[in-house]
TIRO-2110 file (N, C-alpha, C; in Angstrom, 1 decimal):
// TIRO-2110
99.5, 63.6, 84.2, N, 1, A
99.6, 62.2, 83.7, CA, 1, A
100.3, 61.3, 84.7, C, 1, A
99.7, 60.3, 85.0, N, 2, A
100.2, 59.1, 86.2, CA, 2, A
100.9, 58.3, 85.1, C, 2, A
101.9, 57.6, 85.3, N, 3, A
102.2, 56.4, 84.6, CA, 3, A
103.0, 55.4, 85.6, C, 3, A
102.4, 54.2, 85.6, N, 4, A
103.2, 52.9, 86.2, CA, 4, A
104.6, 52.6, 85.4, C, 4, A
105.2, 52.4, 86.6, N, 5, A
106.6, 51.7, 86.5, CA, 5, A
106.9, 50.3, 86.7, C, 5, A
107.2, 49.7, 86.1, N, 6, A
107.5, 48.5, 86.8, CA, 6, A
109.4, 48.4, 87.1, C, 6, A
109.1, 47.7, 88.6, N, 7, A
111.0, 48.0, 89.1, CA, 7, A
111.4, 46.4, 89.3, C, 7, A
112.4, 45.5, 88.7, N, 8, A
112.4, 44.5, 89.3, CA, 8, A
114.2, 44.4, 89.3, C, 8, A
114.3, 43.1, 90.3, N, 9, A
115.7, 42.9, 90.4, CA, 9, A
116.2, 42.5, 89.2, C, 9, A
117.6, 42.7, 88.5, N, 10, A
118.4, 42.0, 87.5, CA, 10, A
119.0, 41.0, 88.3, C, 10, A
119.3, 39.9, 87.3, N, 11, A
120.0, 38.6, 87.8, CA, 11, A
121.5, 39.4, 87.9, C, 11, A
122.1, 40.1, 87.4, N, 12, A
123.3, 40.4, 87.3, CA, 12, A
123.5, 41.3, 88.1, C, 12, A
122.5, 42.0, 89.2, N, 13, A
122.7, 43.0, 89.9, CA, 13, A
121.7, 44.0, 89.7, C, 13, A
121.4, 45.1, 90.7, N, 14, A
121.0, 46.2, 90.6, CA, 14, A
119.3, 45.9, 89.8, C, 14, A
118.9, 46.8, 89.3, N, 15, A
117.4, 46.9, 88.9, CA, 15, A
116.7, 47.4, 87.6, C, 15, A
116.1, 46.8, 87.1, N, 16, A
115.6, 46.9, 85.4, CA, 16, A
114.1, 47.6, 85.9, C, 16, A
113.8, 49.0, 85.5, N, 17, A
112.6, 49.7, 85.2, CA, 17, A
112.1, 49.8, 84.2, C, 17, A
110.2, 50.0, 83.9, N, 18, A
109.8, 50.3, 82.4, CA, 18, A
108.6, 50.4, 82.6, C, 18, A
108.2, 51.2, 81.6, N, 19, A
107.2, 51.9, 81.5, CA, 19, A
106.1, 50.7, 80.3, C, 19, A
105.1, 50.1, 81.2, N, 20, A
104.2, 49.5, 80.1, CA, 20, A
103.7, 50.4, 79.1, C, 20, A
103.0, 51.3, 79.7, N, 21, A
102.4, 52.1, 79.0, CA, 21, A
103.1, 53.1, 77.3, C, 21, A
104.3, 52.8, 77.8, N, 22, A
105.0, 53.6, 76.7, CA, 22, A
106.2, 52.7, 75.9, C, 22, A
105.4, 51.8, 75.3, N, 23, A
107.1, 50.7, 74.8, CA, 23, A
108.2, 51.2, 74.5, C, 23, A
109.0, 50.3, 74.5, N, 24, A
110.3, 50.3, 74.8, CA, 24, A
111.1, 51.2, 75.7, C, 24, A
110.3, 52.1, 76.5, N, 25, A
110.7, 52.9, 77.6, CA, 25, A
110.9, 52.4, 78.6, C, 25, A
112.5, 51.6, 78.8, N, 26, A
113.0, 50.8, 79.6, CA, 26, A
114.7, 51.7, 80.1, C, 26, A
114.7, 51.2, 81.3, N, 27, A
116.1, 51.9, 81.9, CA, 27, A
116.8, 50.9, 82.9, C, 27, A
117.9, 51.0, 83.6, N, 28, A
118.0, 50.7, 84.8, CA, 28, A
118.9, 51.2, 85.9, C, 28, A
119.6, 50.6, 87.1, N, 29, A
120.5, 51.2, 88.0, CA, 29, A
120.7, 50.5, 88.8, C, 29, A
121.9, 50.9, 89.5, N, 30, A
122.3, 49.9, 90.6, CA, 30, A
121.8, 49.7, 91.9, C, 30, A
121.1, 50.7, 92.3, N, 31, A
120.3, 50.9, 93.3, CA, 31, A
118.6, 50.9, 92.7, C, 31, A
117.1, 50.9, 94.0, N, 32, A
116.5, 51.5, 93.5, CA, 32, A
116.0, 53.0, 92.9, C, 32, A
116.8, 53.8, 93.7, N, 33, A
116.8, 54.9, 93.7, CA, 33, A
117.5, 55.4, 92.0, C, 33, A
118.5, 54.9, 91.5, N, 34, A
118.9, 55.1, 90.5, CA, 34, A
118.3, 54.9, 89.6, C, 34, A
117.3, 53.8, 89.4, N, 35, A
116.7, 53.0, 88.4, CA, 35, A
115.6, 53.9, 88.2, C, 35, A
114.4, 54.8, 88.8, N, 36, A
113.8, 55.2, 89.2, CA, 36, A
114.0, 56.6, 88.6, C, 36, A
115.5, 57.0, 89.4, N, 37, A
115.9, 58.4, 88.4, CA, 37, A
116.5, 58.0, 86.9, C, 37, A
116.8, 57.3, 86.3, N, 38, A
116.9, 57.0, 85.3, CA, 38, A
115.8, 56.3, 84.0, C, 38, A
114.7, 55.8, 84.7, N, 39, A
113.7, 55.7, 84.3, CA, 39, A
112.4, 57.2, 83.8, C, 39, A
112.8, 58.0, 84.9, N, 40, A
112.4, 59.5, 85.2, CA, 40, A
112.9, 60.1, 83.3, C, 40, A
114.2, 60.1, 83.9, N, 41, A
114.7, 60.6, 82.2, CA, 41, A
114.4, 59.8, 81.5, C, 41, A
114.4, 58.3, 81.2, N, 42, A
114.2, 57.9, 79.8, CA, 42, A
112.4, 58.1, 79.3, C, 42, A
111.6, 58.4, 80.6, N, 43, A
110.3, 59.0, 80.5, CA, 43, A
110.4, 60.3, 79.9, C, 43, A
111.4, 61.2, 80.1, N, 44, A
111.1, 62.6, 79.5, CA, 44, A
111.8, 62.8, 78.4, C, 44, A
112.8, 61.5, 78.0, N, 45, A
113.0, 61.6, 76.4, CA, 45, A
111.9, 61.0, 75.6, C, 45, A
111.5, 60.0, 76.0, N, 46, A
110.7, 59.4, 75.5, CA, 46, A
109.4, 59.9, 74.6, C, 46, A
109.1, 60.9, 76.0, N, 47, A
107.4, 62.0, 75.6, CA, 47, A
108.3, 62.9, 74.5, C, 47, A
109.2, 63.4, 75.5, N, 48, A
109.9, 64.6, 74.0, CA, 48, A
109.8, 64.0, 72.3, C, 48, A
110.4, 63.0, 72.1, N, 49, A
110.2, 62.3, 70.9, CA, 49, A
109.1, 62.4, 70.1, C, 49, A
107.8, 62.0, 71.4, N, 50, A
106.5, 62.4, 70.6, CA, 50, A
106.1, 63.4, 70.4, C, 50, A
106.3, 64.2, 71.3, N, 51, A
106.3, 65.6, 71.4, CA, 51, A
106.3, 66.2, 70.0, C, 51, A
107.6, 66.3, 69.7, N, 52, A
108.5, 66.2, 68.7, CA, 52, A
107.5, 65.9, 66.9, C, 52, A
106.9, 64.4, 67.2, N, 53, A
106.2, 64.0, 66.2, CA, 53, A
105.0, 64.9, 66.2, C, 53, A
104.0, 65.2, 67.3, N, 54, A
103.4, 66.1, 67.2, CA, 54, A
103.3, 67.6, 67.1, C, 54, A
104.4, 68.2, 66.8, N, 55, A
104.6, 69.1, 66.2, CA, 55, A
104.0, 70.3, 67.3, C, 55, A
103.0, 71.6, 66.9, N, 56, A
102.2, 72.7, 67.8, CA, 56, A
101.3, 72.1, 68.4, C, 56, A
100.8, 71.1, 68.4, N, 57, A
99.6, 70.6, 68.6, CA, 57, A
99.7, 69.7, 69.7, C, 57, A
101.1, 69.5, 70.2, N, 58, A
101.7, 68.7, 71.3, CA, 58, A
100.8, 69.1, 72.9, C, 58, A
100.7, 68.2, 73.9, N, 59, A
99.9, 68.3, 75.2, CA, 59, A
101.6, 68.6, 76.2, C, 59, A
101.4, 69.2, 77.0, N, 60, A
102.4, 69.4, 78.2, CA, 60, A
101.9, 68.8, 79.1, C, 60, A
103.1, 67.3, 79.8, N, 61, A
102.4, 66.6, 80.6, CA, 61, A
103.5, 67.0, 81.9, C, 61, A
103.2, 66.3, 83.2, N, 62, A
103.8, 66.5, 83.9, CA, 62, A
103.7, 65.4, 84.6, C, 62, A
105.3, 64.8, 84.8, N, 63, A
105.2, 63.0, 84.9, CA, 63, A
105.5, 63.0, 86.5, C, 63, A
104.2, 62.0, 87.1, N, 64, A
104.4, 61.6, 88.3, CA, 64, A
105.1, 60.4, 88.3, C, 64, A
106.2, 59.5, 89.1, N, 65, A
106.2, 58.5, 89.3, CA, 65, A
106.9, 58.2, 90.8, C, 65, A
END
């Protein structure tokens, strides 16, 4: 599974990431590199959650970004 990121500068500093494809799956960091790894995790809580809703019947993805 591919998913777009979007990485943009914050006015206050550093960088706001998010996942269109999966609302509210938003993160950020002071660097880009951080924002990116922290977007990473809030992508693999995110699936977990659903995961979660979907019970046995859940798909194992494997996130590129």
């Amino acid at each position: 599974m591919k998913l777009r990121v979007v990485l943009e500068p914050a006015e206050e500093g550093g960088y706001t990431a998010h996942v269109p494809g999966l609302p509210g799956c938003i993160s950020e960091g002071d660097t880009r590199e951080e924002a990116l790894q922290n977007i990473r995790e809030a992508i693999d809580l995110y699936l977990e959650a659903v995961e979660d809703d979907l019970g046995e019947n859940a798909e194992q993805v494997e996130i590129v970004v």
